[in-house]
C-alpha positions as CSV (number, residue, x, y, z in Angstrom):
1,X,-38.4,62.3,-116.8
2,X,-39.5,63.6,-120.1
3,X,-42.5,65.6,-118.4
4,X,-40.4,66.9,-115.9
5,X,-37.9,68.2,-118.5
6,X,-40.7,69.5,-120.6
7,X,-42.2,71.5,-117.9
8,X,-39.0,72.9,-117.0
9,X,-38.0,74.0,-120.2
10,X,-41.5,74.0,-122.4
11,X,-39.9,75.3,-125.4
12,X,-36.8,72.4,-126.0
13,X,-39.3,69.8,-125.0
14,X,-40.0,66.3,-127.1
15,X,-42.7,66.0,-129.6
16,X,-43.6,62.9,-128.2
17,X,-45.3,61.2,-124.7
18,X,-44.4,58.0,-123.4
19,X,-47.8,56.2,-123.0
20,X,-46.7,52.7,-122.0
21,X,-44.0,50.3,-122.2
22,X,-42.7,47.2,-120.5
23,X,-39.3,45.3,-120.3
24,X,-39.1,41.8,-120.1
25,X,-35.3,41.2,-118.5
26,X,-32.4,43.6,-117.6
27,X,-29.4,41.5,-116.4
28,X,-26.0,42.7,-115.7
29,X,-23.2,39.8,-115.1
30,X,-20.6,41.4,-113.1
31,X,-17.4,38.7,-112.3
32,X,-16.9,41.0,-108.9
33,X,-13.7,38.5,-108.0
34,X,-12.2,38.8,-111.4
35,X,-13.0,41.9,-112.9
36,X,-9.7,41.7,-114.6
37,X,-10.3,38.7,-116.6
38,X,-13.4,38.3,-117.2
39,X,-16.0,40.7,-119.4
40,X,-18.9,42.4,-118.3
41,X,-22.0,40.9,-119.8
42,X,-25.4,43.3,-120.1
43,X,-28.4,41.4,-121.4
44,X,-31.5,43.1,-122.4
45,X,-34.5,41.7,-123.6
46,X,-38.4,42.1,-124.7
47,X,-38.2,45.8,-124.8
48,X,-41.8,47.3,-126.1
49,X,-42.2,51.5,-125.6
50,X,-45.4,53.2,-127.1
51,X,-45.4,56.7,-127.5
52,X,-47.8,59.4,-129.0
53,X,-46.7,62.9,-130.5
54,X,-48.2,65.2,-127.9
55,X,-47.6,69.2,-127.4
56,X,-45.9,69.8,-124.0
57,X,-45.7,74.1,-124.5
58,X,-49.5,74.1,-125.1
59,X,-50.0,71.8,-121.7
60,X,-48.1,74.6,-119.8
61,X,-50.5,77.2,-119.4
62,X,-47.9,78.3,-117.2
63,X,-45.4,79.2,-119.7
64,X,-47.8,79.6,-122.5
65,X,-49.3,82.5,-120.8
66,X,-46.6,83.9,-119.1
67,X,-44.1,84.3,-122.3
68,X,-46.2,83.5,-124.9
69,X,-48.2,85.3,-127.6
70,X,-51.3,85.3,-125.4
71,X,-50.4,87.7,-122.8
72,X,-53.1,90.6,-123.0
73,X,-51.2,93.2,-121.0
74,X,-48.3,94.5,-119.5
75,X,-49.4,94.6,-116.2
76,X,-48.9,90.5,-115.7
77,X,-46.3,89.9,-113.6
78,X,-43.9,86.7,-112.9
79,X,-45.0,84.8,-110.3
80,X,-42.9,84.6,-107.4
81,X,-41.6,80.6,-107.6
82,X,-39.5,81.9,-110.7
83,X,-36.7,83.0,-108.8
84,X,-36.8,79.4,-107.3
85,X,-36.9,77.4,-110.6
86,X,-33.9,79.6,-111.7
87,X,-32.1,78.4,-108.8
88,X,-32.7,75.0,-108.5
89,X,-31.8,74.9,-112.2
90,X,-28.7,76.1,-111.6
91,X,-27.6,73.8,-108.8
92,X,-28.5,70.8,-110.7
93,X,-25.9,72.1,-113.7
94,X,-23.8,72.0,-111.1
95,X,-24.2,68.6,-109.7
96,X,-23.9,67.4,-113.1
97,X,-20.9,69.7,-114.1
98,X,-18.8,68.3,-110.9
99,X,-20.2,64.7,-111.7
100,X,-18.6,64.6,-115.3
101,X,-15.9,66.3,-113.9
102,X,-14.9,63.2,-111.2
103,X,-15.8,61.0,-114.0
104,X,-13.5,62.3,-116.2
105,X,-10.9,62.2,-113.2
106,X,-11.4,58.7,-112.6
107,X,-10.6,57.8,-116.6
108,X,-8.0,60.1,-116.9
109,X,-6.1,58.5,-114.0
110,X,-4.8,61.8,-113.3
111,X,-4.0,63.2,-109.6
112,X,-1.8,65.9,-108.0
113,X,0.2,65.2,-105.1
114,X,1.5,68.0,-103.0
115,X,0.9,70.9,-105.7
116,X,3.0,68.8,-108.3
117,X,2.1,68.9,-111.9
118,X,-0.4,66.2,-113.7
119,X,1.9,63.3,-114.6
120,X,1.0,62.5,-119.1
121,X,2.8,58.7,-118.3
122,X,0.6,55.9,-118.7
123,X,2.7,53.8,-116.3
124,X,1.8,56.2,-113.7
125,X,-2.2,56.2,-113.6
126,X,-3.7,54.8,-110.8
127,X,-5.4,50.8,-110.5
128,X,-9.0,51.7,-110.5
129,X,-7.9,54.1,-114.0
130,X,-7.2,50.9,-115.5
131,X,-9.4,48.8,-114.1
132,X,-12.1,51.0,-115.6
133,X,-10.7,50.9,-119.1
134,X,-10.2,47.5,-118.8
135,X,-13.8,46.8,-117.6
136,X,-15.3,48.9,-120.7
137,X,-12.9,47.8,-123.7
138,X,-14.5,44.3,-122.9
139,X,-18.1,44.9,-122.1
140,X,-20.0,42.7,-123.7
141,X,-24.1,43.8,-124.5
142,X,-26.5,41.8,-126.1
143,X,-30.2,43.3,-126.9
144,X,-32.7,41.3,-128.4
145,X,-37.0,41.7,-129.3
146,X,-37.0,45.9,-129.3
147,X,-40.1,47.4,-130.4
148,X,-40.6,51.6,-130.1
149,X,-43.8,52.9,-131.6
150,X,-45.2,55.8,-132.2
151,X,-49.0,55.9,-132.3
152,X,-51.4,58.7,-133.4
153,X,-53.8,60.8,-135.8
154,X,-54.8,57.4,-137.4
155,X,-50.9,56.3,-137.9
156,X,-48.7,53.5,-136.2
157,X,-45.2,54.0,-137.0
158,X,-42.1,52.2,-135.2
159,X,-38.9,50.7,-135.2
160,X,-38.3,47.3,-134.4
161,X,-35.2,45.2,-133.6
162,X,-34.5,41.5,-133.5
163,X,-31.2,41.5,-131.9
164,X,-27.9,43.7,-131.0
165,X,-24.4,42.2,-130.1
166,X,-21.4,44.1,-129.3
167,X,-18.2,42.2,-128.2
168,X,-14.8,42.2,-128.2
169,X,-12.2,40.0,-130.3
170,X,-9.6,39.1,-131.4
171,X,-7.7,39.6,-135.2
172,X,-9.5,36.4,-136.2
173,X,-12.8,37.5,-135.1
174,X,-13.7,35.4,-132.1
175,X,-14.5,36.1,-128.8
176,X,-11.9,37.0,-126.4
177,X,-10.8,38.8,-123.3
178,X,-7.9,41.8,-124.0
179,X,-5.7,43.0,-121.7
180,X,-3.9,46.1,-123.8
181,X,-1.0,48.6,-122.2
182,X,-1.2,51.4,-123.3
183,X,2.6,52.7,-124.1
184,X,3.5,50.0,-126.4
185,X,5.7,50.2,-129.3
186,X,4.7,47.4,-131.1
187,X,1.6,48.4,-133.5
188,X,-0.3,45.1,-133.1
189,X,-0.4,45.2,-129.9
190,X,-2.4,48.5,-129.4
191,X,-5.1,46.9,-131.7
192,X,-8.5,46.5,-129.7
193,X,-11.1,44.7,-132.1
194,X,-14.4,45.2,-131.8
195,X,-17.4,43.2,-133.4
196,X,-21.1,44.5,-134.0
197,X,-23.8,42.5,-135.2
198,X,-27.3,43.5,-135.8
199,X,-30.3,41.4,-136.9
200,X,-34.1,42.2,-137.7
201,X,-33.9,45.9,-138.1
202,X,-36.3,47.3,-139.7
203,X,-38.8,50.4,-140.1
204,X,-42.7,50.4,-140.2
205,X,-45.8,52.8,-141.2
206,X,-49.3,51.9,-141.5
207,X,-52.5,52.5,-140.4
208,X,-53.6,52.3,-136.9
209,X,-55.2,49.1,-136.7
210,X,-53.0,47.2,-133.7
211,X,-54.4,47.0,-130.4
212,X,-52.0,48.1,-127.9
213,X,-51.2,44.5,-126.5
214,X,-49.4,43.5,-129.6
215,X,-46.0,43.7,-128.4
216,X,-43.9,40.7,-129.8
217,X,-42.5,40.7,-132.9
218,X,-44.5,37.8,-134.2
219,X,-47.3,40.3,-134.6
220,X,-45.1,42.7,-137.0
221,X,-45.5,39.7,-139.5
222,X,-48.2,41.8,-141.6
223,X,-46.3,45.1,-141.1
224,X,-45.9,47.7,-144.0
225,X,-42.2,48.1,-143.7
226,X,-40.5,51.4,-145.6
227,X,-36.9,49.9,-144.4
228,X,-37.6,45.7,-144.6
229,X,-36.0,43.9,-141.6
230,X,-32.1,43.7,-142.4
231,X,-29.0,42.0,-140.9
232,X,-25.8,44.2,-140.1
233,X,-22.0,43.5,-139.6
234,X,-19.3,45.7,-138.7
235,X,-15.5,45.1,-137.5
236,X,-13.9,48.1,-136.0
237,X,-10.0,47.8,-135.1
238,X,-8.5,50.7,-133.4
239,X,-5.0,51.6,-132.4
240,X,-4.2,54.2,-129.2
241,X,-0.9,54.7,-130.5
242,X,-0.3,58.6,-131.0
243,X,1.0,58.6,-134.5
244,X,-0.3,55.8,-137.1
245,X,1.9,56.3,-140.4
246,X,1.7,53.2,-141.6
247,X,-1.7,52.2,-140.8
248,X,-5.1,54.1,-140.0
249,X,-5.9,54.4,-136.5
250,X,-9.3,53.1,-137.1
251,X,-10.4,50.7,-139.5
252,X,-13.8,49.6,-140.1
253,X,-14.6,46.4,-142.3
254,X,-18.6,46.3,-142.7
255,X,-21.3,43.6,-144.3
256,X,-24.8,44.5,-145.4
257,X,-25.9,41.7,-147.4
258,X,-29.5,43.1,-148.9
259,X,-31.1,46.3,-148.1
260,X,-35.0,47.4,-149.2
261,X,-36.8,50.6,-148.8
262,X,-40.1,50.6,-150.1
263,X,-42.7,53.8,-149.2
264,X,-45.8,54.1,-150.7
265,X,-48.0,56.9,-151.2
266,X,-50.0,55.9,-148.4
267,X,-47.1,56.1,-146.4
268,X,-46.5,59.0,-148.0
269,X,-49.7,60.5,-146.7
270,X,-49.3,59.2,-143.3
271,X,-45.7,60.3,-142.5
272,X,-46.7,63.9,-143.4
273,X,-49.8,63.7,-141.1
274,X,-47.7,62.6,-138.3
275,X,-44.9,65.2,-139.2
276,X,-47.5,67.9,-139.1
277,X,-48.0,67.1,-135.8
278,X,-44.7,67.0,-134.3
279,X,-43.1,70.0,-135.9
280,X,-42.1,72.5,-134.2
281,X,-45.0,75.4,-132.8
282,X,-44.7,78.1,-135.2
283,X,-45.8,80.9,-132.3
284,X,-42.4,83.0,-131.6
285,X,-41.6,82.1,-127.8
286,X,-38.4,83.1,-125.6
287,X,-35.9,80.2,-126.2
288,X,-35.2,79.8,-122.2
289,X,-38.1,81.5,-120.3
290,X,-37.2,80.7,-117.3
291,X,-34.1,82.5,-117.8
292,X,-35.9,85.5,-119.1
293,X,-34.8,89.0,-116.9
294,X,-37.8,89.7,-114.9
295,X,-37.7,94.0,-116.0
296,X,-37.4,95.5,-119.6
């Protein structure tokens, strides 16, 4: 998907290539017969992606030569499928235009009957409106063994992650299933508590000395870490009530009990090579040239 962006549009492409990559379980629990009081569980686990900083414009000779500094004369003209790329590019903003458009329909809960005017009454959106919201203010997700390198011009640099938890609670911090409306008076009951948790998340630079089948975190043991693997809490209680006078309408409690960033000049050294690399090409190019007129 990357490629395909980056040949579309050469000039907004990403610095980097994804070279390999493997995921050891995707699960999604879906309680189909009671989807209205029970969560949503996604589970995720043994995610490893390696990636190398690579130069998508120069790969185009396409686009390199047609708009960049390396056209010799004026005489070159744009070849035909242009008008075709231009078009194709449009309909898909379309598709994705009237896509987030339903979307948005479907969370609104909004609908017009007969040329009447958009009802604003909670009471009055439709089942599958709050169903919906419902289904996402208790989703559950759980992520656990994520590793994302980057890999080049001598340096191995990455981001690793032991495991991720969101769920949803209640005022005393434990698990629970919510069922809010949404045109209540009473302040407490608008709350929706939500709990993150984050363990082993850390940031490495070194030399690259790691085969490419080291994908588990037992072999980050040796790592050079500039952010040292850290545990995260956060507690986010929010309120959908339209004026909060007497309270905030979010309120986030946090816990971060150590944090160490260490970078040496090695590191140093090696986070500039590999920045060197992936900045941007300093050639002046159109910003769209696919969009570019096709006369003076």
């Amino acid at each position: 998907e990357l490629s395909r962006r980056a040949h579309e549009a050469p000039n907004l492409a990403s610095p980097f290539r994804v070279c390999a990559g493997n995921f050891d379980s995707v699960q999604l629990d879906v309680p189909w017969a009671r989807l209205s009081s029970r969560p949503v569980i996604f589970r995720a686990k043994g995610l490893y992606v390696h990636t190398e900083p690579h130069d998508f414009l120069n790969e185009d000779q396409t686009h390199a030569n047609r708009w960049g500094t390396k056209v010799k004369s004026k005489k070159d003209k744009r070849p035909k499928n242009v008008d075709g790329e231009r078009q194709q590019s449009i309909a898909r903003a379309e598709e994705s235009r009237k896509r987030a458009s339903a979307v948005r329909m479907a969370w609104d809960g909004d609908e017009e009957e007969d040329g009447n005017d958009k009802t604003t009454d909670s009471d009055s959106s439709t089942f599958t409106s709050r169903l919906v919201r419902r289904i996402i203010e208790n989703l559950q997700v759980e992520v656990d063994d994520v590793h994302i390198a980057v890999r080049g011009c001598g340096c191995a640099a990455g981001l690793v992650l032991g495991s991720l938890s969101l769920s949803t609670t209640d005022s005393s911090g434990n698990r629970t299933f919510v069922d809010r409306k949404t045109n209540v008076k009473n302040p407490a009951s608008s709350f929706l508590y939500k709990e993150l948790r984050i363990s082993g998340l850390g940031i490495y630079l070194q030399h690259d000395r790691v085969t490419q089948n080291t994908t588990k975190g037992s072999t980050m043991q040796n790592a050079e870490f500039v952010l040292e693997p850290l545990s995260f809490q956060a507690r986010l209680r929010q309120s959908d009530l339209d004026r909060c006078v007497d309270f905030p309408k979010y309120l986030i409690h946090s816990k971060l009990s150590s944090l160490s960033i260490q970078l040496t000049r090695d590191q140093l050294e090696l986070g500039q090579r590999l920045a060197a690399v992936v900045k941007p090409n300093s050639e002046i190019r159109p910003l769209f040239p696919e969009y570019r007129p096709t006369v003076p």
